[in-house]
N, C-alpha and C positions, 0 to 999 in steps of 0.2 A: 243631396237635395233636402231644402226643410219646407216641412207645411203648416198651414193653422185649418186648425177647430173653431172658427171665431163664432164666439158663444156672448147670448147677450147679460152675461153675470157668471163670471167663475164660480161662485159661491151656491147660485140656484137660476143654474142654463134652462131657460123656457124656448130658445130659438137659437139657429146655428145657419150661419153666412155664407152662401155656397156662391160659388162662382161660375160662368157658363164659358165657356172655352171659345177662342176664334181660330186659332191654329195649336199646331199641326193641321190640315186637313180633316187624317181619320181622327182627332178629335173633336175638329171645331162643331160646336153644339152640344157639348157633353157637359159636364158638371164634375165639378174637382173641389177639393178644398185649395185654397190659394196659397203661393211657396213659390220656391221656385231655388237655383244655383246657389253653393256656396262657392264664396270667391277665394282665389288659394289666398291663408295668412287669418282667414276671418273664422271663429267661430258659427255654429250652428247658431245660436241663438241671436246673435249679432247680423248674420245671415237672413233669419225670419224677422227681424225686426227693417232693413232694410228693404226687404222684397214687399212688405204690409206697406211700407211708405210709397213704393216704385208704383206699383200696381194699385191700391185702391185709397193713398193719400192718406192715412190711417197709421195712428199709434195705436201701439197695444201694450197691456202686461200681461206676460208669461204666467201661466199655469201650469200644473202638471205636462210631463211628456206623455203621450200614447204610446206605451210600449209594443213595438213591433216585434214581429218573431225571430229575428235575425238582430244579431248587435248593434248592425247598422240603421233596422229600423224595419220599416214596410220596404218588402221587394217592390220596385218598378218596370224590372226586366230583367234580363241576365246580367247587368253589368250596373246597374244605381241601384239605390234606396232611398228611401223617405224617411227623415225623421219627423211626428210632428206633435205638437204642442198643443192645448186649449190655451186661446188665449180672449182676451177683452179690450174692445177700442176704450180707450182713454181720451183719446184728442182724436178730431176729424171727424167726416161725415165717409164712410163706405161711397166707393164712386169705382165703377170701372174704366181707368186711365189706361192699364196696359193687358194685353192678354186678352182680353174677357170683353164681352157684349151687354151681359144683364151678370146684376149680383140680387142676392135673392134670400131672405130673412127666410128661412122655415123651419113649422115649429118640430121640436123634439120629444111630442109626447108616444103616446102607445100609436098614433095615426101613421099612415104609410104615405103621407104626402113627400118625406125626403126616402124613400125608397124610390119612388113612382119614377124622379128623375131620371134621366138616361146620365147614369156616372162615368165615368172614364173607369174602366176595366178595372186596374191597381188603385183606385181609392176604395170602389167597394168593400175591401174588407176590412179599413179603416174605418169607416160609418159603421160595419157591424161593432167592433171594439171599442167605438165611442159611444153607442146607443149600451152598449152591453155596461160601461164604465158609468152610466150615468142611472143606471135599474131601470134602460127600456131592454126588450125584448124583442129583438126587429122581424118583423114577419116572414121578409119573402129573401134575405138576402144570404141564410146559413146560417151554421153555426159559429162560434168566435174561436179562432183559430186560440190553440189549448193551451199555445205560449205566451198569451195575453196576459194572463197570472202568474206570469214568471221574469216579466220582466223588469227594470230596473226602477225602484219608486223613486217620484220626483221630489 
């Protein structure tokens, strides 16, 4: 599985693209960063650039990976992971085509308005590792899992 960070400036992120889920059930209404399947033969990144297109009509360019705690990336369950990436639209306007109800621009500073969200369980502690990568401090959601500094730079 890969995901994005979509941030409005790789260079100096003031706001970050969250997505509102419509299925599964026990998700629909939750908030995720958007991603989704790697196809077999396709790399991860080739992967996030096609699922950015599928679902919100949207190019991007790759930034940095979010190093998860596992090689493979952020746990999703017993059996997947997430790899996911900051990235920036270059072309398109953000639109929710697939998956998703409402997409939603919130800012990234010290305010807890992208906490307050109801996240999907397994992104939480990617938003801490993002807010934590970017010198916020996230109030309510823990600490940054300790293998965040250890994992592979982009």
């Amino acid at each position: 599985m890969v995901g994005a960070a979509v941030v409005d400036s790789l260079e100096q992120p003031t706001r970050l693209l969250v997505a509102r889920r419509t299925s599964p059930p026990q998700f629909a209404g939750m908030w995720e960063f958007p991603g989704g399947k790697v196809e077999t033969g396709e790399t991860c990144e080739a992967a996030l650039h096609r699922e950015l297109n599928e679902e919100l009509g949207i190019h991007v360019r790759l930034g940095a990976e979010i190093p998860g705690p596992a090689d493979q990336g952020w746990p999703l369950n017993g059996k997947a992971a997430m790899r996911v990436w900051f990235v920036e639209v270059t072309a398109g306007e953000p639109e929710a085509l697939q998956d998703h109800d409402e997409l939603r621009w919130v800012p990234l500073d010290a305010g807890t308005e992208v906490e307050d969200l109801p996240w999907i369980p397994a992104d939480k502690p990617i938003l801490v590792a993002l807010r934590s990568a970017l010198g916020e401090v996230p109030s309510s959601f823990g600490k940054v899992p300790s293998a965040f500094g250890e994992g592979p730079s982009a």
